[in-house]
Structure formats: C-alpha cells, structure tokens
BABATI-307480 format. One record per residue (C-alpha): residue number from 1; x, y, z. Coordinates in nm, 3 decimals. Layout:
<kolbas>
   num        px        py        pz
   NUM         X         Y         Z
...
</kolbas>
This chain:
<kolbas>
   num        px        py        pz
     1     0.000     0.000     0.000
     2     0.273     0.232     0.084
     3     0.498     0.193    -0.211
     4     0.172     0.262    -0.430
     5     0.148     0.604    -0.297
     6     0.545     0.683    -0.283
     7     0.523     0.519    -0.659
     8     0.191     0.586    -0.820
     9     0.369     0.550    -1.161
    10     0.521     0.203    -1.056
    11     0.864     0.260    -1.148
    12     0.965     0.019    -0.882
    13     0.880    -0.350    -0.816
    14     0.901    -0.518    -0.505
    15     0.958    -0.895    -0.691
    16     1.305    -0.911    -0.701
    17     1.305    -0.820    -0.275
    18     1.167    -1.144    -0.252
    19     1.347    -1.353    -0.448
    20     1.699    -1.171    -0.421
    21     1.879    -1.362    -0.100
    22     2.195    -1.149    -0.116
    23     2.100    -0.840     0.164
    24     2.378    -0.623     0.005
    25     2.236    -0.685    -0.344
    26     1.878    -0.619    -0.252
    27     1.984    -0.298    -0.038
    28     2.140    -0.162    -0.385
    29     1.812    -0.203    -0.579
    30     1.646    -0.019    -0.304
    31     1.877     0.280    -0.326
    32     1.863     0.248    -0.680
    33     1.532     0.274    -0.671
    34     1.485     0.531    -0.394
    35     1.674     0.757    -0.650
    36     1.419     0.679    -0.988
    37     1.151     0.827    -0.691
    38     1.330     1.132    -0.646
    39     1.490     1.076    -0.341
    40     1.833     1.251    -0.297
    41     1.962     1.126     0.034
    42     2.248     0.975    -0.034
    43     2.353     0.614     0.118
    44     2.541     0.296     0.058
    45     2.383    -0.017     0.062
    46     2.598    -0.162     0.377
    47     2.428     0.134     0.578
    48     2.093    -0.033     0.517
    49     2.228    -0.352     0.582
    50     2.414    -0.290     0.881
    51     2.134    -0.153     1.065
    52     2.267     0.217     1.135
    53     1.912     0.330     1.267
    54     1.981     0.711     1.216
    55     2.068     0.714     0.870
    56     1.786     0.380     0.751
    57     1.507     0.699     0.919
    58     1.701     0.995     0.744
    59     1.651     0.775     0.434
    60     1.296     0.670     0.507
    61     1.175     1.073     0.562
    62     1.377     1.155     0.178
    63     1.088     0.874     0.060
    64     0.879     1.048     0.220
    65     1.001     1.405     0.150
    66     0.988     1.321    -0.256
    67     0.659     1.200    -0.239
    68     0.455     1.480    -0.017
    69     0.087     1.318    -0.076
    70     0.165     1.024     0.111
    71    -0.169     0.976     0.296
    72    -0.242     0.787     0.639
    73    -0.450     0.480     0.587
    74    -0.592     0.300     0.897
    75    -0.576    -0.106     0.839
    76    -0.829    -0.297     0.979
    77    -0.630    -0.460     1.304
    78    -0.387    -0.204     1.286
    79    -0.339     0.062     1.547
    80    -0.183     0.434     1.520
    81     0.019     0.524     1.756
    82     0.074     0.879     1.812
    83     0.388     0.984     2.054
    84     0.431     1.283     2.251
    85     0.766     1.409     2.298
    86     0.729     1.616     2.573
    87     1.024     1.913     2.593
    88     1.287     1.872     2.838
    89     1.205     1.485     2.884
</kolbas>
C-alpha cells in the first residue's frame, strides 16, 4: 500500500526483494530505486544492511520528503500510535 502512494507511476517492483537472497544486493536495488523516486539522500547499501538506525530513518523521511501526498490509511487490526515528545524529557 505504501509503495503505491510513494510510486503511483510504478517505477519500482518489489519482486526481485523477494526472491533476491543477497542483503547487500537487494539494499542496492532499493537505493537504486529510492533515486528513480526522487529521493536525494544519499547512502550505501551496507548502511541499510548494517542496521545504522539514524541514517535507515534519514533515508525513510527523503521517501517520504519526494513524495509529499503520502496519505495515512488505517488497516483494519492495525493501530496508530501517536507519541508525545514532551520538551525537556
């Protein structure tokens, strides 16, 4: 659902993510990818794959930065959580 509204114009598939065992090689086609969307954050495949938190959300928010009418959508069984970062805490 998400990567139809990042990718209306379906210039990414998701088929070779689950047939691709190599995490390196399928961490490149998502980069690759990320770029054909529009996003210009830049990062190597190994980041992705080894996990660095910091810059796998920096990379997430340029998804979501190149594609600005990405709307909410509730899922049945599925519950938003909203959290409150209270200042000073």
């Amino acid at each position: 659902h998400l990567l139809s509204q990042i990718d209306p114009a379906h210039l990414a598939t998701t088929s070779i993510l689950k047939t691709e065992q190599d995490t390196t090689r399928r961490a490149q086609y998502v980069v690759e990818h990320a770029r054909r969307l529009g996003s210009e954050f830049q990062i190597a495949p190994a980041h992705i794959v080894g996990g660095n938190e910091k810059l796998n959300m920096a990379f997430l928010a340029s998804l979501f930065n190149a594609s600005p009418g990405v709307e909410l959508v509730a899922e049945e069984g599925v519950d938003v959580v909203e959290e409150v970062v209270e200042e000073g805490a």
